[in-house]
N, C-alpha and C positions, 0 to 999 in steps of 0.2 A: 475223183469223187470217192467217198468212204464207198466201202463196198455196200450193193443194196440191200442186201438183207441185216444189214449193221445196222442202218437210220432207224432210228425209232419211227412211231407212225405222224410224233410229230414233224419231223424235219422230212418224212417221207411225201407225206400230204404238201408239204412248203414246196419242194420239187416238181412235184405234180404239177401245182397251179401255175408256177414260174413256168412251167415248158421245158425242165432241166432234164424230163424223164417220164417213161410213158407208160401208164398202167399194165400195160402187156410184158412191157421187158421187167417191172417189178416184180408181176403175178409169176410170169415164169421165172423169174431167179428164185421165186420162193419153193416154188412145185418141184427144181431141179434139186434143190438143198433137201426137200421132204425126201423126195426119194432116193438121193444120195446116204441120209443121216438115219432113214426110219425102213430102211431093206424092204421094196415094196408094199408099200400098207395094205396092197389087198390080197396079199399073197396067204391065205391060211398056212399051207406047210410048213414055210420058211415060221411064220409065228411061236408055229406046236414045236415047231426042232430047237427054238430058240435062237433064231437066225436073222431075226427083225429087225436088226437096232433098236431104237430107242421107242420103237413104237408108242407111239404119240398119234399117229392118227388111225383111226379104221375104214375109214373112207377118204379116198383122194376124189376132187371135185375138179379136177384138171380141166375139162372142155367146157362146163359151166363158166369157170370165173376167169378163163380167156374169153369168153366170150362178153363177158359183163366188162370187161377190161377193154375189151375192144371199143363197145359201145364209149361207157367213157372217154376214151383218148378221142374219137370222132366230135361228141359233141363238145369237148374240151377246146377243138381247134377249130368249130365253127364257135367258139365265143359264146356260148351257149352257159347259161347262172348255173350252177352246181352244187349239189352240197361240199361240205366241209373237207367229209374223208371220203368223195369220190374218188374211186381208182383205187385205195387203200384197201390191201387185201386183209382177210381175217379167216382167223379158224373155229369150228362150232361147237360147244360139248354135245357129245352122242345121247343127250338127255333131251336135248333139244329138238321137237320137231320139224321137220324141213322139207318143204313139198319137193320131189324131184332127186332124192337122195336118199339113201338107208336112214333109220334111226332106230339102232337096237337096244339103245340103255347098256350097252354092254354084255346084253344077254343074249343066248341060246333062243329062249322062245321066241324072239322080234328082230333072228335073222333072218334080213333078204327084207323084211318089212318097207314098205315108201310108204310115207304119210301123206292122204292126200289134199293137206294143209300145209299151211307155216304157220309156227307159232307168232305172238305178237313180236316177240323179239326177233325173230328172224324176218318177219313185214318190215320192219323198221332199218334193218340191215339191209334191204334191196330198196327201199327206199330213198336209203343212204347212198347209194350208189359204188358199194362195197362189196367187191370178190368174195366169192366163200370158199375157201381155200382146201373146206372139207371139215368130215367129224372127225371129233378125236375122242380117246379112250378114258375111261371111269373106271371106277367099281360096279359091279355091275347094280345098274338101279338105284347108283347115285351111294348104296350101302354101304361105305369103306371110307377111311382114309389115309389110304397108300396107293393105292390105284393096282395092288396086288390081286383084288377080287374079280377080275376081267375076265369074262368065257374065252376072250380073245387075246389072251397072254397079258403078260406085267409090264409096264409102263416101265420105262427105266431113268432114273436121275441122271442130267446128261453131264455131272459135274463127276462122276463115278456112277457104273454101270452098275454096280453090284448094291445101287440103295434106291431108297425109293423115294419118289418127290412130291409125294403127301396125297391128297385127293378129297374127297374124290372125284376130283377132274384133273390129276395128274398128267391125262393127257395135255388136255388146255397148257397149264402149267410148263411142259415139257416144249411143247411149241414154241412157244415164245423167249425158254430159256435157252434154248438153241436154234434160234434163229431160223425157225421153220416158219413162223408168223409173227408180224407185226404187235398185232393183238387176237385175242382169243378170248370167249367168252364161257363163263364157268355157271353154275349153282351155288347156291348155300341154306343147305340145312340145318345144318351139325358142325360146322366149324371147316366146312370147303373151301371157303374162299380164305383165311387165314394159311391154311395149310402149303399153299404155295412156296409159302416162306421157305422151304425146304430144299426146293430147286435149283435157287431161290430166287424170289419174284416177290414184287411188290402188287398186294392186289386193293382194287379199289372197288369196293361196296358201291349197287346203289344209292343218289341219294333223289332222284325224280323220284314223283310219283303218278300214275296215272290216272284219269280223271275219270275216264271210268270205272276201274277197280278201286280206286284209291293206293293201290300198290304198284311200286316201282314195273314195270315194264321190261327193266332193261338187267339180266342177270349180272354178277359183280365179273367186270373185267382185269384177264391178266396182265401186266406190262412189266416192260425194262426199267431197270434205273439205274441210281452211280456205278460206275465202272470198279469192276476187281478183279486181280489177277485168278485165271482157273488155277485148279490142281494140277504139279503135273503130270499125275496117274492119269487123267483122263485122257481118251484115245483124240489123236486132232480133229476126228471130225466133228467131233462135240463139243471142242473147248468154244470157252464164254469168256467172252469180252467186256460183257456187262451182265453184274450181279449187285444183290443186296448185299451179300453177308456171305462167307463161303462155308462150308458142309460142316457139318457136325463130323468132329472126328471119329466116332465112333458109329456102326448106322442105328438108326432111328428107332 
């Protein structure tokens, strides 16, 4: 079998259902790859010394989304209806509030903060019956976009370290272009969700809307697509297998 954090979440989800593979062993091939590729994410020191790798996420959600994973694989094998992308793990932007988990915006003032909500988008994620793999890094307050503006260090382009991969959900972005998450889900103000392109990722806009707001619910999520060769400056634990487009020769 391709390696698992290689499948996209479509053919990941197609394994799942088939009984080819079991939400726990995906969730953790992913959590091992995060903290293999991103130098403990909750390590402040290692951050400030610039020691992080790719930092991409600021919260790891490790015993949450085994556990959610666990769940799944159980009701999966008593035969039990499911949604679509149960068991399919996913990563959060830290813009996003999420009962049971920090959400700092990237900021100083709203560290250590738990909400003690979930946003709609994240109801709809446990709903879904989908891992939350953890937050990942911005500008801070969504204000940027390079994912440079971070109280908690620079987000780093996993295609070359020394650029940046747009933002401002760079984190998000980062995730999923090195194989730390299936999918991830972003913001867009200002031109967020395009910016990925930089990574490079292919991001897709809401297009629901919801019936109470009348506005989409679900913020624009990041994902893989056609396959490109990486660079080969990039260090191996980052190189990408699947890209849009590869880096601007010169940085951004």
């Amino acid at each position: 079998m391709k390696d698992i954090i290689k499948l996209s979440a479509a053919e990941l989800a197609e394994k799942l259902a088939a009984g080819e593979l079991t939400s726990v062993e995906a969730t953790q091939a992913y959590i091992d790859h995060i903290i293999a590729t991103d130098g403990e994410p909750l390590d402040a020191e290692n951050r400030a010394a610039g020691k992080s790798g790719l930092n991409a996420f600021l919260h790891l959600n490790a015993e949450e989304a085994l556990e959610v994973a666990a769940a799944v694989d159980a009701d999966r094998a008593a035969g039990k209806e499911l949604p679509a992308l149960a068991g399919v793990p996913i990563a959060v932007k830290d813009l996003i509030v999420t009962k049971g988990q920090p959400t700092t915006a990237a900021s100083r003032m709203l560290e250590g903060w738990m909400s003690p909500y979930d946003g709609t988008v994240t109801q709809k994620i446990r709903e879904a019956r989908m891992p939350i793999l953890g937050k990942t890094n911005l500008d801070e307050f969504a204000m940027g976009s390079t994912t440079e503006h971070s109280a908690f260090g620079v987000t780093r382009n996993p295609w070359a370290l020394d650029r940046i991969p747009g933002g401002s959900g760079g984190g998000s972005a980062v995730a999923v272009a090195a194989f730390q998450a299936p999918l991830a889900l972003g913001t867009d103000t200002g031109g967020a969700s395009p910016q990925p392109s930089l990574a490079p990722l292919a991001s897709s806009p809401p297009t629901a809307r919801s019936p109470a707001t009348g506005s989409s619910p679900w913020p624009p999520l990041s994902t893989r697509s056609a396959p490109a060769p990486a660079p080969s400056s990039t260090p191996p634990c980052c190189t990408r297998s699947s890209a849009v487009t590869t880096p601007r020769t010169q940085p951004p």
